[in-house]
C-alpha positions in Angstrom: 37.4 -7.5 -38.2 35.8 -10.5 -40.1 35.5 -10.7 -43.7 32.8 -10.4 -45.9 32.1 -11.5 -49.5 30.5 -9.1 -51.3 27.5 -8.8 -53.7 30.1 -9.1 -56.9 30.9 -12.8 -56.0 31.3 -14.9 -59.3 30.2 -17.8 -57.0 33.6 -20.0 -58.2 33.9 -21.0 -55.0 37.5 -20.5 -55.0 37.5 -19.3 -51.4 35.3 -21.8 -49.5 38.5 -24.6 -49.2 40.7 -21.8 -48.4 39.3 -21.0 -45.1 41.0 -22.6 -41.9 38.2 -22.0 -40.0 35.0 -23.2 -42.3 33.8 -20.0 -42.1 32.8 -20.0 -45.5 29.5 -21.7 -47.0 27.7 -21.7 -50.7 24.7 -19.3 -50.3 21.4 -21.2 -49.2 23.4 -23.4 -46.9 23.0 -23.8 -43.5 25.7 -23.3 -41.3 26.7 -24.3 -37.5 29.7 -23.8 -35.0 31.1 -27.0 -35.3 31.8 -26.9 -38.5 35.2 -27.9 -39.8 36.1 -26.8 -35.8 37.0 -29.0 -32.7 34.5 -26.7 -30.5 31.8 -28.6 -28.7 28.9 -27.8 -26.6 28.0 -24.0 -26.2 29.5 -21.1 -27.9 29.4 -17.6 -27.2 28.6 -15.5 -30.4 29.6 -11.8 -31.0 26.3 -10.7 -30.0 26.6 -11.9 -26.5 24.4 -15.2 -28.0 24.8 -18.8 -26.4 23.6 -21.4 -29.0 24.7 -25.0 -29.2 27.8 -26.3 -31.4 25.7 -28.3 -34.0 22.8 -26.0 -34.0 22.1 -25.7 -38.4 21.9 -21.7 -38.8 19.6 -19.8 -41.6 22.4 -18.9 -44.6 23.5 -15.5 -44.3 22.9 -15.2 -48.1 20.8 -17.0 -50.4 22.5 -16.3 -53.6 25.8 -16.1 -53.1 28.9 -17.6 -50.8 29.4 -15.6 -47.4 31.2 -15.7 -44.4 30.2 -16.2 -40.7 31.2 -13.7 -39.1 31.3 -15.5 -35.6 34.1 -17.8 -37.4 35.9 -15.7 -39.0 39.4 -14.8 -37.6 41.0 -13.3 -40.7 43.2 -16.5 -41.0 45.1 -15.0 -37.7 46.7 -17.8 -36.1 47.2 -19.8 -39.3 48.4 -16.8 -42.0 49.8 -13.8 -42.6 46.8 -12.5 -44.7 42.8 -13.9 -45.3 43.0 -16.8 -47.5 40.1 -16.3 -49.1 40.9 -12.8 -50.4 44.4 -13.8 -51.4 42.2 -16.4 -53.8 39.3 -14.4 -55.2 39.3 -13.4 -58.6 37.4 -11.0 -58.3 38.5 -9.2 -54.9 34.7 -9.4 -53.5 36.6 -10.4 -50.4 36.7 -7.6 -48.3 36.7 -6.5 -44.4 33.2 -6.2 -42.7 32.8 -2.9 -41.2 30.1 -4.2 -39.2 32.5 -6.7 -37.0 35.6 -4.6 -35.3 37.7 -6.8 -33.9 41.6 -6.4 -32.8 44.2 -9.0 -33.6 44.3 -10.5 -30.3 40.1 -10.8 -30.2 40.4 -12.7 -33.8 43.5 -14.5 -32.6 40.8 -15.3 -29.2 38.3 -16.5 -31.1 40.5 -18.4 -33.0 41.6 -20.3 -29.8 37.8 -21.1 -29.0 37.4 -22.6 -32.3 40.2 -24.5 -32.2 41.0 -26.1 -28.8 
């Protein structure tokens, strides 16, 4: 499953360089696909959602860093545990119940993100 950062976040940003797949962003910015990826064109998101690459998304949190959930592979593929958990100071990294996903469907998306 993705990660999530939650409401405790210290905002230190110690995660954010961390993250293989520039999943993470500072809360009130805008995020898109292409983002520290190599993906271009159309992507499918978890919802079943087609947008563009480079399309600039509405922060998931105003406030606070989070986590895009459509990026976020756990750091399968590139580390044996999430980056940006092993980092925090303040463990607000933690899984998202909300996105259930098996190691070979993070490991998949990682693949997409990273051609």
């Amino acid at each position: 499953m993705a990660i999530k950062i939650t409401d405790e976040c210290i905002n230190c940003g110690a995660c954010e360089p961390e993250c293989p797949n520039n999943a993470i962003y500072e809360g009130g910015v805008e995020w898109a696909i292409s983002d520290g990826t190599t993906v271009k064109g159309a992507y499918t998101l978890l919802d079943g959602t087609e947008v563009d690459v480079d399309k600039r998304n509405e922060p998931v949190s105003a406030d606070t860093y989070y986590i895009v959930p459509n990026k976020c592979t756990e750091c399968q593929g590139f580390h044996e545990e999430p980056q940006c958990a092993a980092v925090c100071p303040v463990d607000c990294c933690v899984p998202d119940e909300d996105y259930k996903e098996t190691v070979d469907e993070l490991l998949g998306k990682k693949e997409k993100l990273h051609i």
